[in-house]
C-alpha positions as CSV (number, residue, x, y, z in Angstrom):
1,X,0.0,0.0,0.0
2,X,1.2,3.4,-1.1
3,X,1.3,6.4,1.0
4,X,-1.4,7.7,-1.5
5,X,-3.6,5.1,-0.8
6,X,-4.2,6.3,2.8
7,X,-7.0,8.0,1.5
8,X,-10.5,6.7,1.0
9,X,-10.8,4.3,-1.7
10,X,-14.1,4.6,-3.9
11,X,-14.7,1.2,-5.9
12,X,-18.3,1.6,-7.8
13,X,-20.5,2.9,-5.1
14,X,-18.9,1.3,-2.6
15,X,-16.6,3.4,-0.5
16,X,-14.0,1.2,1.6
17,X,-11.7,2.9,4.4
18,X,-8.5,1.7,5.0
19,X,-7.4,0.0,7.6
20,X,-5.4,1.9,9.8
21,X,-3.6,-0.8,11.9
22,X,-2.4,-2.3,8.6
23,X,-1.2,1.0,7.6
24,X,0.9,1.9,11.1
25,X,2.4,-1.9,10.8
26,X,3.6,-1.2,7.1
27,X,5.2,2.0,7.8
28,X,6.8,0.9,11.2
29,X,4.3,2.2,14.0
30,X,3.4,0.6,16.5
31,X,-0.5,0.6,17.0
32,X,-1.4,1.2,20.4
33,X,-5.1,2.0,20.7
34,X,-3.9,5.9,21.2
35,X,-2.3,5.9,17.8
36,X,-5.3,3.9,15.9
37,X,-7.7,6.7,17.1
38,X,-5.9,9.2,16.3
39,X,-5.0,7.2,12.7
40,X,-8.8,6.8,12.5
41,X,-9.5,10.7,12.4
42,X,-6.8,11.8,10.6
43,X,-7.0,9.5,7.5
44,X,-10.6,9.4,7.5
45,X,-11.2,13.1,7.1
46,X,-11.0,15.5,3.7
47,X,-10.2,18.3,6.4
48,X,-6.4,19.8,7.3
49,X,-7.1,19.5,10.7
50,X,-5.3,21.3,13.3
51,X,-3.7,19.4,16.3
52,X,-6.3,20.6,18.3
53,X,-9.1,19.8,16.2
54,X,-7.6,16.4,16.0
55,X,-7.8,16.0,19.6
56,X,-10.7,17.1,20.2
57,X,-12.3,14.9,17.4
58,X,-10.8,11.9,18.9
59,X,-12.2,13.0,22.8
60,X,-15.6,11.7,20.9
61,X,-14.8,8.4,21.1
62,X,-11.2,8.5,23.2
63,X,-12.1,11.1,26.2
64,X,-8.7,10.1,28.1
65,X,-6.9,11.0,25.3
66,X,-4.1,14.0,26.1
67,X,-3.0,16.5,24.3
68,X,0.3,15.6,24.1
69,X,-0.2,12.1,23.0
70,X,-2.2,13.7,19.7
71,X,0.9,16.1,18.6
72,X,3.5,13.7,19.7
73,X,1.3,10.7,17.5
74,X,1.2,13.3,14.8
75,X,4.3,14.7,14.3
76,X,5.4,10.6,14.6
77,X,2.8,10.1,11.5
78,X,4.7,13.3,9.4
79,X,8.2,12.0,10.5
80,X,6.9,8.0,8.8
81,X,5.6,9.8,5.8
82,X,1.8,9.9,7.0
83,X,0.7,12.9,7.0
84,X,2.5,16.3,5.6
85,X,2.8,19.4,8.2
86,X,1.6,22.7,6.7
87,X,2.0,25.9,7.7
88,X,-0.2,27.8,5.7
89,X,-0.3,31.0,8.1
90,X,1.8,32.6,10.9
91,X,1.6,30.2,13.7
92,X,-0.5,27.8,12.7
93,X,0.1,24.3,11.8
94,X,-2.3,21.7,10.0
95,X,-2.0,18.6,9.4
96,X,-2.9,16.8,5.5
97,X,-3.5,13.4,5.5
98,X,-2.8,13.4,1.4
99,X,0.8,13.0,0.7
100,X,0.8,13.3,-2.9
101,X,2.0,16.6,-4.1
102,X,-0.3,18.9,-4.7
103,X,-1.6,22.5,-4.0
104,X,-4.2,24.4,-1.8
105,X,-6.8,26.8,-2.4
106,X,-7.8,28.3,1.1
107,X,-11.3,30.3,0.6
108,X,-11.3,33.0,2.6
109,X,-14.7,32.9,3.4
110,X,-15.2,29.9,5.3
111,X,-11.7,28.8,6.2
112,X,-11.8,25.3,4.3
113,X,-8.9,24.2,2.5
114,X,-9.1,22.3,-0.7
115,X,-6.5,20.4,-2.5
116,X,-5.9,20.9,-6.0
117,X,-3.7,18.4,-8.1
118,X,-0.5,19.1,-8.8
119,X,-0.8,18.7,-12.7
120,X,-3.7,21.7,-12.6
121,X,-0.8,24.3,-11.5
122,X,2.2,25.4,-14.2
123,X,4.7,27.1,-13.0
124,X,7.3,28.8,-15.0
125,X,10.4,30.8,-15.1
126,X,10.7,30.4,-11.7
127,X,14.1,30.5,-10.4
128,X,15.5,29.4,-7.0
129,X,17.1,31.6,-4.7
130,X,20.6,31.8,-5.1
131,X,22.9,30.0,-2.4
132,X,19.9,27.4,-1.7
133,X,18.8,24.5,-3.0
134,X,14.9,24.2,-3.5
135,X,13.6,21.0,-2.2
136,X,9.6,20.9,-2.7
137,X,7.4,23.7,-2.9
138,X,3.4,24.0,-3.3
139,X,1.2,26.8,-5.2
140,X,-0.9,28.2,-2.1
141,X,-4.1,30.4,-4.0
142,X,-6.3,32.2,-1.6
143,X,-10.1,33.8,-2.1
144,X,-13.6,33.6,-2.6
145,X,-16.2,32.2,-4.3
146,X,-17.2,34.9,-7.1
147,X,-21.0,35.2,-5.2
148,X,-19.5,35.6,-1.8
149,X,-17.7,38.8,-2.7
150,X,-18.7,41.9,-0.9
């Protein structure tokens, strides 16, 4: 199973969820019930969830869940490969269970973030700094819907 494949698998009109405790074994996680819940929420949602968000989403069905035990299970998942860390505005991190490059659009409306694939984005002419090496980089578009304008 790919790191792509975390997400939910549509097959006809059947949708099929992976299974999480399969997926922590493959990439050399040990999964403790803590882990799984968290694992759960996080591949199961089409959200960029904050830490926070993720812990209290878990609460619902884990309430002696910490804090701690979410970010420290989440920044494990990003350091396996996972889930990607984004910092999409001054501090603020969220969390994106799709691994596949690609770009956002964040409308400014409502807060949501949407991914768009990576072959939909050209860029040209664009050169790297110089004295660095570029790594990765992502197209980040922010606005509105064109009937939500003031």
């Amino acid at each position: 199973m790919t790191k792509s494949s975390i997400r939910t698998y549509i097959l006809g009109d059947l949708i099929m969820k992976p299974d999480v405790v399969h997926i922590l074994e493959e990439h050399g996680i040990r999964p403790s019930a803590q882990r799984v819940a968290v694992a759960k929420y996080v591949f199961h949602t089409t959200e960029h969830p904050s830490a926070d968000k993720v812990w209290a989403g878990v609460q619902e069905n884990f309430p002696m869940i910490s804090r701690a035990t979410v970010y420290n299970t989440l920044h494990l998942f990003v350091e396996k490969g996972l889930l990607r860390e984004l910092h999409l505005a001054p501090d603020s991190v969220l969390f994106d269970p799709n691994t596949d490059r690609h770009h956002h659009f964040i409308d400014e409306a409502t807060g949501r973030i949407y991914d768009i694939p990576w072959n939909h984005i050209e860029v040209s002419q664009a050169s790297p700094l110089p004295g660095y090496q570029v790594d990765d980089y992502q197209v980040v578009m922010r606005g509105r819907r064109r009937d939500a304008r003031r």
